[in-house]
C-alpha positions in Angstrom: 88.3 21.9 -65.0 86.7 21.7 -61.4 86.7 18.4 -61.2 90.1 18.1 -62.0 91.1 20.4 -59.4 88.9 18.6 -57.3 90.8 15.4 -58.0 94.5 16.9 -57.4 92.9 18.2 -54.1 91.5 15.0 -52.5 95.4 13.7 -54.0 97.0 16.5 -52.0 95.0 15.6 -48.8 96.9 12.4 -47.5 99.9 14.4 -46.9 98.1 15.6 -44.1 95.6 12.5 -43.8 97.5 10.1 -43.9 94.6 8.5 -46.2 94.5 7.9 -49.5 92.3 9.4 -51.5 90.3 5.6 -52.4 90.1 5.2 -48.3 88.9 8.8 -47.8 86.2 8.4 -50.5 85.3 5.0 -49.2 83.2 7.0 -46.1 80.8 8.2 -49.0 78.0 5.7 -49.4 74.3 6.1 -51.4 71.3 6.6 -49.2 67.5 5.4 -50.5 64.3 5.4 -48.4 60.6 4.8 -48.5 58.5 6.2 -47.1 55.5 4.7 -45.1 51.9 4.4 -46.8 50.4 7.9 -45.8 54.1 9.5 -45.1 53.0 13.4 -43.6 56.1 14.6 -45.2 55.3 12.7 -49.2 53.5 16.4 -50.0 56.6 18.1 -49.7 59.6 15.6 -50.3 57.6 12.5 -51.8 57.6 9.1 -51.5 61.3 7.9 -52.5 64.3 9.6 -52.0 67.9 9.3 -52.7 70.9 10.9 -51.4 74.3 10.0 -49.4 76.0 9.9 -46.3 78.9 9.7 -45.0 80.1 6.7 -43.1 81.2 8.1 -39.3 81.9 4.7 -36.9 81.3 1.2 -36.8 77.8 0.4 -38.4 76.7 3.9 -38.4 76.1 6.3 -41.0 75.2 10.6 -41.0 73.0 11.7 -43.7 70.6 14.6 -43.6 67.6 13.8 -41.9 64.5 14.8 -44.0 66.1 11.6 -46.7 65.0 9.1 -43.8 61.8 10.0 -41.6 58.7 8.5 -42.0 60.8 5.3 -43.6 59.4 2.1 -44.6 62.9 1.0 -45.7 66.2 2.3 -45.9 69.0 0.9 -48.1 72.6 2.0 -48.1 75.1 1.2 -51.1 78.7 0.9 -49.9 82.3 1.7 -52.2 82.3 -1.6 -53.4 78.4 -1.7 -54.2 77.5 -3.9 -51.7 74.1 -3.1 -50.1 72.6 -3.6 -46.9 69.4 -2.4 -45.5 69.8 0.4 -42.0 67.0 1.5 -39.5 66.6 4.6 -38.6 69.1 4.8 -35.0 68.2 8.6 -34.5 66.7 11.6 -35.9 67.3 15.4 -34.8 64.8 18.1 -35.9 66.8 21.2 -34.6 70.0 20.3 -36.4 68.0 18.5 -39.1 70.5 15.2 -39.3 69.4 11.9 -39.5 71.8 9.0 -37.9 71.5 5.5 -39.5 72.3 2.1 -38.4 73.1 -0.1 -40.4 72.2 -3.9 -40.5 75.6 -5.8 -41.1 79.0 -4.3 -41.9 80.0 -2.3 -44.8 83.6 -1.6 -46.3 85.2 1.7 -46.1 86.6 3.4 -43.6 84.7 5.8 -41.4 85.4 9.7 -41.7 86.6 11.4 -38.1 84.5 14.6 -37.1 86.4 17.4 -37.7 86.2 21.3 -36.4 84.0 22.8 -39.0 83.3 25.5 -35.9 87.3 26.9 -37.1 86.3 26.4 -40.9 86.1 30.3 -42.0 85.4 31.5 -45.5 87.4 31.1 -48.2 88.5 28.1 -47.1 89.0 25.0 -50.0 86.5 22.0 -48.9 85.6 18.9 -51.4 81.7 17.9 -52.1 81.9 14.0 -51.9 78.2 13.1 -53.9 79.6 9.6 -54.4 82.2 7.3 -53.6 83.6 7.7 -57.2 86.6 10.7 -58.1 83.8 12.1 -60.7 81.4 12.8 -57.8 84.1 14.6 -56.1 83.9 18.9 -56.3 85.8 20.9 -55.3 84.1 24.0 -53.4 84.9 27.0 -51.4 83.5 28.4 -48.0 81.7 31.6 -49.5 79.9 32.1 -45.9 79.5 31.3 -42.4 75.8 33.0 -41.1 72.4 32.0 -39.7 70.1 30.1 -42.0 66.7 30.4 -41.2 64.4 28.1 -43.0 60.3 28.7 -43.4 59.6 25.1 -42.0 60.5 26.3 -38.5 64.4 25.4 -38.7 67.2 27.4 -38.0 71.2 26.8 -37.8 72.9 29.2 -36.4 76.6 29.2 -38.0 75.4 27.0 -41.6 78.4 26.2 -43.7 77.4 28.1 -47.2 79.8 26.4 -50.4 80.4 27.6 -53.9 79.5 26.7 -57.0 76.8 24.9 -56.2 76.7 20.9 -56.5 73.9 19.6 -57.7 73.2 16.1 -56.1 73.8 18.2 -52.4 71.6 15.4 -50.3 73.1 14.1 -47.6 77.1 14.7 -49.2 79.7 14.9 -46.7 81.9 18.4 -46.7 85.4 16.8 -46.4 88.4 19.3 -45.0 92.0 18.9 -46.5 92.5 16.4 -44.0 89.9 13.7 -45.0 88.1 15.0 -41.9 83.9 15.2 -42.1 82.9 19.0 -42.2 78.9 19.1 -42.3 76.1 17.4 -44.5 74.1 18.6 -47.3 70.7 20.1 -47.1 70.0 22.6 -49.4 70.6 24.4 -52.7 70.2 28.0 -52.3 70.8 31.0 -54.8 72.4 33.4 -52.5 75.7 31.6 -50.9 77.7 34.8 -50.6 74.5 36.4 -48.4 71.3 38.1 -48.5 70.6 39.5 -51.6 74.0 37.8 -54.0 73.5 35.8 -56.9 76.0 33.3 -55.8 74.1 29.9 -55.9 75.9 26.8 -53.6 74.6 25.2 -50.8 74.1 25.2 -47.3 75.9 22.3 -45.3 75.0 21.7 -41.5 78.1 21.8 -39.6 79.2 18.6 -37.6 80.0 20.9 -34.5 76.0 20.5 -33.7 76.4 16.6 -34.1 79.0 16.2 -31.3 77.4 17.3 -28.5 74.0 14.9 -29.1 75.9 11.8 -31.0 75.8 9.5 -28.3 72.3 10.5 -27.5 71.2 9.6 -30.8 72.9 6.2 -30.5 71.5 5.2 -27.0 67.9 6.9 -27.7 67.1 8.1 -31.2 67.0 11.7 -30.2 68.8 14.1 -28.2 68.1 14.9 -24.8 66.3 17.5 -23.1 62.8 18.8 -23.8 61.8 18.9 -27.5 61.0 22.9 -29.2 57.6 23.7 -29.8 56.3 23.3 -33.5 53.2 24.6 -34.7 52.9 23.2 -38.6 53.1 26.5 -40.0 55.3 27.6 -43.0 55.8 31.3 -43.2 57.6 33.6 -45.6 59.1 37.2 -45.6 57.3 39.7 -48.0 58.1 43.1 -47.0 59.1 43.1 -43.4 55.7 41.0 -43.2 55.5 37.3 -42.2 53.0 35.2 -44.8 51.6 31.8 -44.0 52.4 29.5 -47.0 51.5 26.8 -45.5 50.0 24.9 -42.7 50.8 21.5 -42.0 47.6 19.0 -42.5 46.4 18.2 -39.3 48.6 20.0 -37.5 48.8 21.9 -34.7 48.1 25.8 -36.3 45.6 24.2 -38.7 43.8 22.8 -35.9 44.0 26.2 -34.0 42.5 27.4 -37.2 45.2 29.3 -38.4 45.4 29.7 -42.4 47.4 30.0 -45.5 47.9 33.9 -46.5 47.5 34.9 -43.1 49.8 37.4 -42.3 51.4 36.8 -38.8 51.6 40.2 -36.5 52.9 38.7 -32.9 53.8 36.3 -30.2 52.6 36.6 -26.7 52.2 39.9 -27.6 55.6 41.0 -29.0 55.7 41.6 -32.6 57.3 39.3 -35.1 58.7 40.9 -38.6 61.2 38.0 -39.5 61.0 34.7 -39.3 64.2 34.4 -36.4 62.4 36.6 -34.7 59.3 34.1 -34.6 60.9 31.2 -34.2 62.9 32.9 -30.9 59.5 34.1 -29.3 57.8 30.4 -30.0 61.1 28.5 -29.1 61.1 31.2 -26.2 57.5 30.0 -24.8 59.4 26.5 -23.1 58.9 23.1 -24.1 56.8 20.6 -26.5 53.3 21.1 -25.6 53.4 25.1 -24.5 50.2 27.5 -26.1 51.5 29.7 -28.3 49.3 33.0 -28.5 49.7 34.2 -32.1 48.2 37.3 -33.6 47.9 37.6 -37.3 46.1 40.0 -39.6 43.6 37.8 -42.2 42.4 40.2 -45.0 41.1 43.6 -42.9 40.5 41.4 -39.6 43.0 41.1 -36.7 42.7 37.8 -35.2 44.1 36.5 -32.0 44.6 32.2 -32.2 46.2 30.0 -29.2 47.7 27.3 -30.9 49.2 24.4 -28.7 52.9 23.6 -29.6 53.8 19.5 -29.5 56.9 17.3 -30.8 57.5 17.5 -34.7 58.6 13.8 -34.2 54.9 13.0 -33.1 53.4 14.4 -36.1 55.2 12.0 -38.2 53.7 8.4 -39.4 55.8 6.2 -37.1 58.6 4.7 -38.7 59.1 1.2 -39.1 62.7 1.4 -39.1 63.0 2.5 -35.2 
């Protein structure tokens, strides 16, 4: 039933388009990568991925950007199956999209950015996973709040969908007007907000892609001075902030920082959620700041200077560049 409604939606949407449904759906492409020998990010996302993007001007493409770093080679699959290889044009930590170029022309018919800062909630949107009508869902807004992620990522107004769609990676949220929304990133089980059982996904809205597009064209990133990252992966447990994880070789593992350490403060001011970590870190100033960090291993209070850098330069460098 929700994929037929899905289907007399995207029918509907020309009236106001002026598209038809095949040229609206002829944005969605397929998205594979592999990654480099020794990828940093294979632990957590592996080696090969697939997703999709959304086709969004001449020779470029939007995806989501964890599908694409660290790639050895990209390939993107067009409507009509054609396939041509892309490079990697830009990459964009803080948002997390990933903006591809790709290597000679492929046919459809690029989706126009649309104001997903006015999309409010219980607003209809359609979950494009393919460029087929069967990969077409048809979802509603269930939320628009901060998502705070334990890798050191935060968007502050994430478009939250529901149901959820299973093959979320990279699909384009399209409006009733065949317009581009946001991009796929994650499942999650609480959609409707802390503490629902309402699983759908989180989309990363295309209002933070508009004021850095044409940065990632010209340079592959946006400008200004990178955030600080420290490696570290840290979960709430109680009003209490647990390492998970610390990236291999990273910066809080070389500080000596550890899984199950339990972390108290920042320069001093105490941290209890993980927004309020990542605004006293972010707070410190750019890429390559010390970042004073207390944290509480077993019965021991430990104070550790960790020196922020670049997430970019952690990465294996790309080939695709």
């Amino acid at each position: 039933m929700r994929r037929w409604l899905a289907i007399l939606a995207l029918a509907a949407a020309p009236a106001l388009s002026q598209d038809t449904p095949e040229q609206t759906l002829s944005a969605v492409v397929a998205v594979s990568a592999k990654a480099v020998p020794g990828a940093r990010s294979a632990a957590t996302l592996g080696p090969q991925r697939r997703g999709a993007g959304a086709l969004i001007g001449e020779g470029y493409v939007l995806t989501i950007g964890y599908l694409v770093i660290e790639a050895e080679a990209i390939e993107v699959t067009g409507a009509d199956g054609k396939v041509v290889p892309a490079t990697l044009a830009g990459y964009d930590h803080a948002s997390g999209f990933g903006l591809l170029k790709l290597a000679a022309p492929l046919a459809g018919k690029p989706l126009r950015l649309g104001d997903s800062a006015a999309l409010a909630e219980r607003e209809p949107a359609l979950v494009a996973t393919t460029s087929q009508r069967e990969g077409v869902s048809l979802v509603q807004v269930i939320s628009r709040r901060p998502f705070t992620g334990n890798w050191e990522y935060q968007v502050d107004s994430a478009i939250f969908t529901y149901p959820a769609v299973d093959a979320w990676s990279g699909a384009p949220l399209i409006g009733a007007q065949g317009e581009l929304l946001g991009i796929g990133s994650l499942i999650v089980p609480d959609a409707g907000g802390e503490g629902t059982q309402s699983p759908g996904n989180m989309f990363v809205p295309v209002e933070l892609l508009k004021p850095i597009l044409s940065d990632l064209m010209k340079q592959g990133r946006r400008n200004g001075p990178p955030r600080p990252w420290l490696g570290i992966n840290a979960d709430e447990v109680r009003g209490r902030l647990f390492v998970s994880r610390v990236s291999p070789e990273g910066p809080a593992e070389r500080a000596g920082l550890r899984k199950d350490d339990i972390v108290l403060a920042v320069a001093g001011e105490e941290v209890t959620t993980l927004a309020d970590f990542y605004r006293r870190v972010w707070a410190r100033g750019a890429a390559g700041v010390e970042v004073p960090i207390k944290v509480l291993r077993g019965a021991k209070l430990t104070d550790v200077s960790v020196r922020s850098i670049d997430r970019v330069e952690y990465f294996r460098a790309s080939k695709l560049h």
